[in-house]
C-alpha positions, -999 to +999 in steps of 0.1 A: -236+326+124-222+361+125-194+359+151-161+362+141-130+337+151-106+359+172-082+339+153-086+337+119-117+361+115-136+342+098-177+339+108-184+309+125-202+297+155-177+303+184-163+272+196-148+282+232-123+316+238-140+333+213-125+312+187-138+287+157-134+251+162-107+246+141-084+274+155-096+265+190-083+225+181-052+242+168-039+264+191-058+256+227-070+216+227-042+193+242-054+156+237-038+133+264-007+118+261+001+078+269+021+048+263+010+031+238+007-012+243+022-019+207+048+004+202+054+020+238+057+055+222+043+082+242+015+096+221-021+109+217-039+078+222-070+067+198-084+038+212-080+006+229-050+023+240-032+021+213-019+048+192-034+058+156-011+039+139-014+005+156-049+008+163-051+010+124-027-018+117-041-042+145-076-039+136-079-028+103-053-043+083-070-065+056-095-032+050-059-010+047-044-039+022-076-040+002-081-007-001-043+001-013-047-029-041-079-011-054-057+019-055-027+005-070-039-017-095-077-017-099-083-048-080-105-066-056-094-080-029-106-111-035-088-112-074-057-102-054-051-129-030-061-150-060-037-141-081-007-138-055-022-173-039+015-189-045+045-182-070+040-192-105+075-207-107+075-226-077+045-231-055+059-210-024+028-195-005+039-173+021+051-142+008+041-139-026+047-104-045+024-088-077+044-090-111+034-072-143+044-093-171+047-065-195+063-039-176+036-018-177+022-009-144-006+006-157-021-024-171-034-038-144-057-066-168-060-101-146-039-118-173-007-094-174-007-101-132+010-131-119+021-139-085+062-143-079+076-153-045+103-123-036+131-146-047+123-151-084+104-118-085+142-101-079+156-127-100+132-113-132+143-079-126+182-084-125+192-085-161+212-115-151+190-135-144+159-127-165+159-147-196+160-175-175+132-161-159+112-156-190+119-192-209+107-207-172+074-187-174+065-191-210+073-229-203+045-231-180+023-216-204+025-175-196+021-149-230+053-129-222+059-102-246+097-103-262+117-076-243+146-059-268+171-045-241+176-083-239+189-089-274+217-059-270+249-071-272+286-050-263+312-050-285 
């Protein structure tokens, strides 16, 4: 080592005009523009020609999705499309959300998870419509814990 960054000053091995890597990437190094195929914005490209972004959503997608439900909620992809298969209430499989049953989102145990299409997972969030919600779920055999804001009443 022993050179010093004319940047920064810190002892490094000097990259290129007397600067460190890092300072040299940050102030000198241009990468090369270009249209991107997915999104035709005019950006460094990464690979395939493709932006960052899309390259990461075309090819990597299920390892992305995977990833963020390990993050989230402590589970496997495989338990995930398991448990969001299809709706509980009634059998859509197409877009199916992740519903805690307690209302806890930090118990993420396999049985307090059930899947909801978006319709009746709304539909269990708006007061309006949630006891119905609940009686329909406990019908088909779910352990829903009683939830008191329901039992207030206005005068």
């Amino acid at each position: 080592m022993g050179d010093k960054c004319s940047n920064c000053g810190k002892e490094c091995i000097k990259h290129a005009k007397g600067m460190c890597t890092t300072c040299y990437k940050k102030i000198h190094w241009k990468p090369k523009e270009k249209e991107c195929k997915r999104c035709k914005r005019v950006m460094p490209i990464h690979a395939k020609d493709l932006c960052a972004g899309c390259y990461q959503f075309t090819f990597h997608l299920q390892r992305n999705k995977a990833w963020t439900q390990m993050r989230n909620y402590g589970l496997k992809m495989e338990d995930y499309n398991r448990i969001t298969s299809k709706c509980k209430i009634c059998d859509f499989d197409k877009v199916v959300d992740l519903h805690h049953l307690d209302s806890n989102h930090k118990n993420n145990s396999e049985d307090n998870l059930i899947g909801l299409c978006p319709n009746h997972h709304k539909m269990l969030h708006d007061f309006r419509y949630r006891q119905e919600m609940i009686n329909i779920l406990r019908e088909k055999g779910h352990n829903i814990p009683d939830d008191p804001r329901l039992e207030f009443r206005t005068l």
